[in-house]
N, C-alpha and C positions, 0 to 999 in steps of 0.2 A: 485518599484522593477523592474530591469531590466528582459527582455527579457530568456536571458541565466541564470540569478538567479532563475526564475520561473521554466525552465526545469531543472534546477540540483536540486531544490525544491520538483518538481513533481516526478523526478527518484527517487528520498530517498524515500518517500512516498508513492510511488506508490513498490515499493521494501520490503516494513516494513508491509504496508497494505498485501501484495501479500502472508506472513506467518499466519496471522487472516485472511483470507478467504479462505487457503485451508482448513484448515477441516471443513469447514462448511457440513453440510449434508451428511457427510460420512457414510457408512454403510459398514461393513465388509465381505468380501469375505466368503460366507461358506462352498465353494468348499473345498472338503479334496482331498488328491494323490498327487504325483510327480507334481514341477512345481507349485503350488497355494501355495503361504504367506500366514496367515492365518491374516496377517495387513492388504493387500492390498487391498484397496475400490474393490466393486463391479463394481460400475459407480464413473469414476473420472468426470468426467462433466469438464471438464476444460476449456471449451471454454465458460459457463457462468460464471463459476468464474473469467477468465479474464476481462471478461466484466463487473460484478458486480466491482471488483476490481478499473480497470480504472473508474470509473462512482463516488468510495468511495472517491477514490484519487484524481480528479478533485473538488468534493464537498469540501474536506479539502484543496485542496489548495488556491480553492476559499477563502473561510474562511480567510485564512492566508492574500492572497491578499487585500481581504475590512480592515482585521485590520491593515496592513502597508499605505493603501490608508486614511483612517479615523487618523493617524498617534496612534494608541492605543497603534505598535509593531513597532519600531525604533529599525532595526539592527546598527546603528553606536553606538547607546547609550549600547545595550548589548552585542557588543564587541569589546567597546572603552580599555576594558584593553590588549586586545589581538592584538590590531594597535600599540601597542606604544612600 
């Protein structure tokens, strides 16, 4: 797997990942009055879920990389109908 395949790889994934881990640990606001959503987290924590996130996204891509390297996952073969 090229270079540039890895990061248009990792973007998706890290993109798709980035919807499953934000609501992780969420907890709801239970401020009432003007101004408070009654959705809106208390603590969004967003700077460990980016972190978690990137860290998910690297482990799966990994993955993906050892089965293209070990040849288990050949992209020519499953989108040989889609080159022609």
């Amino acid at each position: 797997m090229s270079v540039l395949t890895a990061v248009f790889i990792y973007f998706l994934i890290w993109w798709v990942m980035l919807f499953t881990v934000l609501p992780l640990g969420v907890t709801r606001n239970q401020e009432d009055g003007k101004g408070f959503d009654a959705g809106a987290p208390a603590k969004a924590d967003l700077k460990k879920k980016l972190i978690l996130n990137t860290v998910i996204s690297a482990a799966i891509l990994g993955v993906i990389q050892l089965l293209v390297v070990t040849g288990v996952l050949n992209w020519h073969e499953l989108f040989e109908e889609a080159w022609k």
